[in-house]
Structure formats: structure tokens, C-alpha cells
GUZAMI-608146 format. One line per 8 residues: number of its first residue (from 1); for each residue x, y, z of C-alpha. Coordinates in steps of 0.25 Angstrom, whole numbers. Layout:
residues N
NUM) X:Y:Z; ...
//
This chain:
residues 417
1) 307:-79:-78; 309:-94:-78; 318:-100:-90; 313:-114:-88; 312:-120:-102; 301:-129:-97; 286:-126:-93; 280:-140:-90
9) 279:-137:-76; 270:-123:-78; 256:-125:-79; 245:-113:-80; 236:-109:-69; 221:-114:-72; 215:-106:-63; 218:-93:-67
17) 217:-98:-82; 202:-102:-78; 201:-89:-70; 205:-80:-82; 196:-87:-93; 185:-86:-83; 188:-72:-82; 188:-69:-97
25) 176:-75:-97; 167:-63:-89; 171:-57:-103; 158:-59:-112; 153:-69:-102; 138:-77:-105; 128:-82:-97; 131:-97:-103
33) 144:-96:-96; 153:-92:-109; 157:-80:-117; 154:-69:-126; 166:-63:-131; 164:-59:-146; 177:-56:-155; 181:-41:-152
41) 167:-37:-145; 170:-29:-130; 171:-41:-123; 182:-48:-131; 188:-35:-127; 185:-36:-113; 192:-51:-116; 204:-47:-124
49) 207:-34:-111; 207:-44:-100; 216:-55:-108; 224:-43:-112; 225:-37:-97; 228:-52:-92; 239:-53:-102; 246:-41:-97
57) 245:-44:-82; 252:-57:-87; 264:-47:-92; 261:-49:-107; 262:-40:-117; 249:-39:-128; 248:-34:-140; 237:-34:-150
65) 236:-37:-166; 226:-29:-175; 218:-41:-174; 216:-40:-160; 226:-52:-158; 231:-50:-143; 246:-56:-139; 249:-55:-126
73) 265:-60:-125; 271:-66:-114; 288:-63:-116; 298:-75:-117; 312:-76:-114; 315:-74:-130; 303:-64:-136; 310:-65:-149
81) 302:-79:-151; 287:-80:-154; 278:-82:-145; 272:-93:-141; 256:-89:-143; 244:-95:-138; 230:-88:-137; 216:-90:-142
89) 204:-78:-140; 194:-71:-133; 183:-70:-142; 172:-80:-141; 159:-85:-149; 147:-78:-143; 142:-89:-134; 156:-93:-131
97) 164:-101:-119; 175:-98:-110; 185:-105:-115; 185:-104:-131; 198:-95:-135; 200:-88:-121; 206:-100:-115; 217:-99:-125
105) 219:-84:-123; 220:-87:-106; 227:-100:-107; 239:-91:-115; 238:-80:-104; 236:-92:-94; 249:-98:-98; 256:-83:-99
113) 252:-80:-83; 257:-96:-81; 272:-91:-87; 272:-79:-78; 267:-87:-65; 278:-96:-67; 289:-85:-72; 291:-95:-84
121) 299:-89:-97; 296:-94:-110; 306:-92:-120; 297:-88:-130; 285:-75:-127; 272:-81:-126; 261:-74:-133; 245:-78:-129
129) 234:-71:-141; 220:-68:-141; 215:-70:-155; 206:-60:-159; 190:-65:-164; 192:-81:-165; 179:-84:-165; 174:-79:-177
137) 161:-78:-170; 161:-61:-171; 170:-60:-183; 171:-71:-194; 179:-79:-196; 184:-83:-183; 200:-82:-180; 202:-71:-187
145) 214:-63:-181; 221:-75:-177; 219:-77:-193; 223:-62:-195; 234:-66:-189; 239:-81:-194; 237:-73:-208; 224:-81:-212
153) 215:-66:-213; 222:-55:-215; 220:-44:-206; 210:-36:-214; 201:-46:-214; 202:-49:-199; 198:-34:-196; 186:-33:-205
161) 180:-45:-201; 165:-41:-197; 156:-47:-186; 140:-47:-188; 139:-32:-186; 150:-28:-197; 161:-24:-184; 175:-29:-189
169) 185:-35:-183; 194:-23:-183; 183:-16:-179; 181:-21:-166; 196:-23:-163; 198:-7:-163; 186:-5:-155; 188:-16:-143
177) 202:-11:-143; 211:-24:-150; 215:-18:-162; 229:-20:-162; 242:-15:-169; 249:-27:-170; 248:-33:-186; 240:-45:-184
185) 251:-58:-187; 266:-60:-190; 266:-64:-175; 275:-76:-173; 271:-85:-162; 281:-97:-160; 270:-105:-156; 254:-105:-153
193) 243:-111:-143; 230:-110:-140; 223:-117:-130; 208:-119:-131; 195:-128:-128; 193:-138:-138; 179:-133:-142; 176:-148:-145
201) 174:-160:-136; 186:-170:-140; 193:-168:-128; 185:-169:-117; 178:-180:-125; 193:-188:-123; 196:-182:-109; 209:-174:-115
209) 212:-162:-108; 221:-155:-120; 219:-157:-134; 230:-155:-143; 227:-148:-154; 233:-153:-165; 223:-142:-176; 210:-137:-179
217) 199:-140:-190; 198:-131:-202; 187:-122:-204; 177:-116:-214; 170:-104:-211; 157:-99:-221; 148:-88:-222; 135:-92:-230
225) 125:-81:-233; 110:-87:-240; 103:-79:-248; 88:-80:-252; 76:-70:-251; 69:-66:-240; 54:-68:-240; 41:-70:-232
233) 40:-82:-225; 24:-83:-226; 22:-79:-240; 34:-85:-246; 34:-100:-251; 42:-109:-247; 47:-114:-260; 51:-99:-266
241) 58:-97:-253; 73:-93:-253; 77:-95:-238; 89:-92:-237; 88:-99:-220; 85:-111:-228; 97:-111:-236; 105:-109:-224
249) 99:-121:-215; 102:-130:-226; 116:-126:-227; 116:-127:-215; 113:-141:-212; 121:-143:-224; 132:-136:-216; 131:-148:-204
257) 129:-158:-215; 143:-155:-222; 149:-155:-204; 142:-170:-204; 148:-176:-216; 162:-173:-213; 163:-178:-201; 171:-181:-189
265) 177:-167:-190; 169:-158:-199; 161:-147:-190; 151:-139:-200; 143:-127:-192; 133:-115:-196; 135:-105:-183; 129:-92:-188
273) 116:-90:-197; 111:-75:-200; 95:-75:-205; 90:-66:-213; 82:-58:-211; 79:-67:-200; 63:-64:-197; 54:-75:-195
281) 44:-74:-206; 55:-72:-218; 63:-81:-225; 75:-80:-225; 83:-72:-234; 98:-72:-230; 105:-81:-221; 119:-80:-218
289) 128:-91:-210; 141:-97:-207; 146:-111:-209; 159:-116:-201; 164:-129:-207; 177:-136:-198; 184:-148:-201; 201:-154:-199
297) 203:-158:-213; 203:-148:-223; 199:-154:-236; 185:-159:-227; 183:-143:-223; 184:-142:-239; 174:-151:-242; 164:-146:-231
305) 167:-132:-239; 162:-139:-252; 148:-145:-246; 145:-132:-239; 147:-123:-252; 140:-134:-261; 126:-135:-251; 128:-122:-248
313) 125:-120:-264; 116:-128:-267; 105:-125:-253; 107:-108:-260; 103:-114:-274; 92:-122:-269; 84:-113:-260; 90:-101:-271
321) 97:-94:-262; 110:-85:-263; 122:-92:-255; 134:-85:-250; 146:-95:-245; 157:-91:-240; 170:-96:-233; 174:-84:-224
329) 186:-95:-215; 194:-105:-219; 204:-111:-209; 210:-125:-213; 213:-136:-204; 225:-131:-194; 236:-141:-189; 244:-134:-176
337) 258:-133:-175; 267:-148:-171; 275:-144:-162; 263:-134:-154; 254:-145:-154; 266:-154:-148; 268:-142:-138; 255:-145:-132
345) 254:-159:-132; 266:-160:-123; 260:-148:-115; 247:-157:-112; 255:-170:-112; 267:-163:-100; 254:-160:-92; 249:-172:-94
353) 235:-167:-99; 227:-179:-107; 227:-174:-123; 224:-176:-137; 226:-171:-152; 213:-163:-155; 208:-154:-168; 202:-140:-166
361) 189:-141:-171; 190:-126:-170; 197:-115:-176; 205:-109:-167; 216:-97:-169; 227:-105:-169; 222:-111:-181; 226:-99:-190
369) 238:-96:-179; 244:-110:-183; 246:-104:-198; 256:-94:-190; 264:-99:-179; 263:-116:-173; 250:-118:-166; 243:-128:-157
377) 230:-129:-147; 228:-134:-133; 213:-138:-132; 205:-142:-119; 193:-147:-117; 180:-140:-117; 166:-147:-111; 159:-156:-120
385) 167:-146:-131; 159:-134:-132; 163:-121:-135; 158:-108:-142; 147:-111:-130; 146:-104:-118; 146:-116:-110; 160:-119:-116
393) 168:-125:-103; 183:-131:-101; 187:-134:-87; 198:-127:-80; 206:-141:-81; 208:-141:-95; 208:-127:-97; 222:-125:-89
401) 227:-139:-94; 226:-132:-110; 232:-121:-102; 244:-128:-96; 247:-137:-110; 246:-122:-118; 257:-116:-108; 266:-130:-111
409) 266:-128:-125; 267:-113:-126; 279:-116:-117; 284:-127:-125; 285:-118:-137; 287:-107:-129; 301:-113:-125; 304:-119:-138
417) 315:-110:-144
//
């Protein structure tokens, strides 16, 4: 293999990049154009085979964590150093896109096939991950394994996660075949990127081709179960009533209240409501739902906290309902790594791509994976900045320019010994 100590000259093939996230996305395809790809359902299996299979014909060797964490490992010229990571995962919301976590995934295999078509030696192994269930969508909370292993959950808990029907985690892994045998953790990497869409509409708002990602919002998850008394909705008065839909809808527009007064950054979002016992001529006598609060400055996520649990009180006393809060996810604001982010702003700037500093507005694995090893993010632009939306879209322009910058900085740090 080649010993050039520089890459600046490689760039990726965005064709076949575009021709293998097409391809992985026959797997769980909908009518809309998007995906379904549930965490650890037989189509994230059909996902995780193909990846697998590709990473093999590329000459890597994979291995797999008991989290179901792949690592597909490219060798350097030196395999006593860490690798140099990057990744992102398969899973995706229900009505999901093309694009959310799979491009990060291909672009690392992308860059993998680039290193071998150009017979280019790094001196240290490069390593590309799929991060088991980082949606949350299947399993609460979202990013679990990748917090398993950043040592945020410990390993029990990432197992026994339940989804709607009581399946676990660990469950799941054993019978789609990705339970590993590796421990989950205690696996250095010298550096990590992830490439992803922006999910938001900054950059192509300001025509930047990259956005460098210099962190990511914190985040509040919460599960709140109301409580009232089921009755007829013919015979029962209104005033005696203890609907417990009632107290959830003004939590609710509390909920979007609360998102409103802190702005410019605060996001404040009800995504999932179960009614009980959900027949039209009953009230209501149990409603359960989620709240997801998101904001970059932590002591702002704190008082947000506050407002919800004091409305959240009062609208249950009021109506006399029984309330169950809970806070089942708590990730503080994240600041990447110096020296990553500066690996690809001079990635972007050496191809002479336009870019700008941006904020995740989403979490994202390599928020817990920044706790464990230095971590940054390549974003492109997605239209008009939708995601979890199965008309999610990124043109192949962008996606092979994120592509190219993520194979200058994983070469940068790759050489950096």
C-alpha cells in the first residue's frame, strides 16, 4: 500500500456512495419514498446483513458488541494505535427518510472502498460503527447502546429496555442474530466522525454546503402518565368529570408554551399520547405521553424542567387527577472535540467547499461518544430541513461533499502519530 503521508488529493466516489444508500433503502421502503426500519425489527437485520456483507467485500474484519454495536476495521500501517471511528445507524423512525443515520454508516464504508481504490495506507486502523437503536423510536430512550457504551447506561439497563409490547432490547438482539460477545466499551478510538444531514434548515437557508459542527443541544426526555376516572360520556356532568385527556391537552399546550417563552433555541415537543380507554362515548380515564424538551444552554433546559413540573402539578390538582412525571433521559449540552472540529474545517476549507459553524439541534451518537474518545460532526444540507419525513431529501452534491470532508479528517487524525 501507499505511504503518502498526505490525502488532500483523494476524494470518494459519489456515485457509488449514492448507489449503496439507494440500495439500503429497498430495505423497509414506503410508498412516500422513505423508510421503515424499526430498531432490531427483521428489516434492521436485513440492514445490518447487507452493511455487514459490504464491509467484508471491502476486506474488513467486523465484529460485534452485546449491544449489538457493529465495528467493521480497516487495518493501518501501526494497529497498535486506535482507530480512527466514524459511523452513525440503520434504524429509522417509522415514517423515516433515506438519509437520517445510514449516511453516516455508508459514507465511513464510502471512505473505507475510496482508501482501497487508491491503495492509500493510514497509519492508523480505521474503524466505521453502526449504533445499535438511536432513535429511541422502538426502544426509549434513544441512543442507547452508543450510551452502553460511553458508560452513560450501564449495560443491564440497555438490555432490558421494553418496546410497546414488552420485547426487550436483549430480547430482540438474540433473535435477529446481533447479540454479540464483545463487552460493550473500553474501546479506544483515537478519534470519531459522523457525517449526517443537518435535520434543520440553516444551511441551505445560508447556501453552505458543510456545517461544522462545533456541538449539540441538551435534552430532556419525560414520560407523564394522567390519571382520572373513566366514565359515560352521556350521563356524566361536566363539572364532576375527571378527564384525564383533559389534563393532558393543557399540558400540552403548556408544553408548546414553555418551547415559545425561551426562545430563539428552546424546541418543546409532545410526539406520542396513548388514550385510555380510547372509545368514543367514554371519558377518558388514563392518558399517557411524552414530552422532549431541547435547548444549548443548560441552566435554560433547567428552568424549562421547573415550568413543566409546576404546570404539570397544578392542571392534575385542578381537574383532580393523579399525575406521574418522570424524567426517563437527561443528555446536557455536548461541545465536540478542538482539534476534530479543526480536522474538518480544514477538510471543507482544502476542497474549497463554502461552510459554517453550526449547533445540532439533534442528539446524535457521538454526543455520548464525545464523553469517551474526541468527537466532531460533518453536516449537509437536507431540503427545506426536514427529516424523521419520508420525503426527507439531500442531493447527491452534498451528500459526496460531506463524504469527501469526513475522509480528510479521518485521514488527517488518521496520520497524526
Amino acid at each position: 500500500m501507499s505511504n503518502t503521508a498526505s490525502g488532500k488529493n483523494l476524494r470518494i466516489n459519489g456515485e457509488r456512495l449514492w448507489q449503496s444508500l439507494m440500495e439500503m433503502a429497498k430495505i423497509g421502503a414506503t410508498e412516500k419514498g422513505g423508510v421503515c426500519r424499526l430498531a432490531l425489527t427483521d428489516l434492521d437485520r436485513q440492514g445490518r446483513d447487507l452493511f455487514v456483507r459490504w464491509c467484508k467485500e471491502a476486506g474488513c474484519t467486523v465484529s460485534v458488541d452485546r449491544m449489538g454495536n457493529i465495528f467493521a476495521r480497516r487495518p493501518g500501517r501501526d494497529n497498535s494505535l486506535p482507530p480512527i471511528g466514524t459511523g452513525s445507524h440503520l434504524d429509522s423512525q417509522p415514517t423515516g427518510g433515506k438519509f437520517d443515520g445510514v449516511y453516516g454508516v455508508l459514507a465511513g464504508l464510502e471512505v473505507i472502498r475510496t482508501l482501497n481504490d487508491m491503495n492509500y495506507e493510514t497509519a492508523a486502523p480505521v474503524e466505521v460503527v453502526v449504533w445499535t437503536n438511536e432513535e429511541g423510536s422502538r426502544f426509549a430512550p434513544a441512543m442507547v447502546a452508543s450510551g452502553v457504551f460511553a458508560g452513560v447506561f450501564d449495560e443491564e439497563y440497555g438490555l432490558t429496555r421494553k418496546d410497546l409490547d414488552g420485547k426487550t432490547m436483549g430480547e430482540e438482539l438474540q433473535r435477529i442474530g446481533y447479540a454479540g460477545d464483545l463487552p460493550v466499551g473500553g474501546r479506544k478510538f483515537g478519534a470519531f466522525f459522523e457525517a449526517h444531514i443537518e435535520q434543520g434548515p440553516i444551511l441551505e437557508a445560508e447556501q453552505k454546503t458543510i456545517g461544522i459542527v462545533q456541538g449539540a443541544q441538551g435534552q430532556r426526555w419525560y414520560e407523564i402518565t394522567m390519571t382520572g376516572q373513566e366514565a359515560h360520556a352521556g350521563p356524566t356532568p361536566m363539572r364532576r368529570r375527571k378527564d384525564a385527556l383533559l389534563g393532558a391537552s393543557r399540558i400540552v399546550h403548556e408544553v408548546n408554551r414553555i418551547g415559545l417563552a425561551h426562545q430563539p433555541y428552546a424546541c418543546a415537543t409532545v410526539g406520542l399520547m396513548q388514550v385510555s380507554p380510547n372509545s368514543r362515548n367514554t371519558i377518558p380515564g388514563k392518558v399517557f405521553f411524552t414530552v422532549d424538551f431541547r435547548h444549548p444552554d443548560d441552566a435554560t433546559l433547567s428552568k424549562m424542567d421547573a415550568e413543566l413540573r409546576a404546570c404539570a402539578s397544578r392542571i392534575a390538582e385542578e381537574i383532580g387527577l393523579q399525575l406521574q412525571l418522570e424524567q426517563i433521559w437527561y443528555s446536557p449540552p455536548v461541545a465536540f472535540d478542538k482539534a476534530c472540529v479543526s480536522a474538518v474545517q480544514s477538510g471543507a476549507e482544502t476542497l474549497g467547499y463554502e461552510n459554517m459553524p453550526i449547533i445540532s439541534g439533534a442528539g446524535h451518537d457521538s454526543c455520548y461518544i464525545a464523553r469517551v474518545a474526541p468527537t466532531a460532526m460533518v453536516f449537509v444540507p437536507c431540503a427545506d430541513g426536514i427529516s424523521h419525513n419520508e420525503v426527507e431529501s439531500a442531493t447527491p452534491r452534498d451528500i459526496a461533499a460531506g463524504c469527501n470532508v469526513l475522509l480528510q479528517a479521518m485521514i488527517a487524525r488518521a496520520n497524526a502519530t
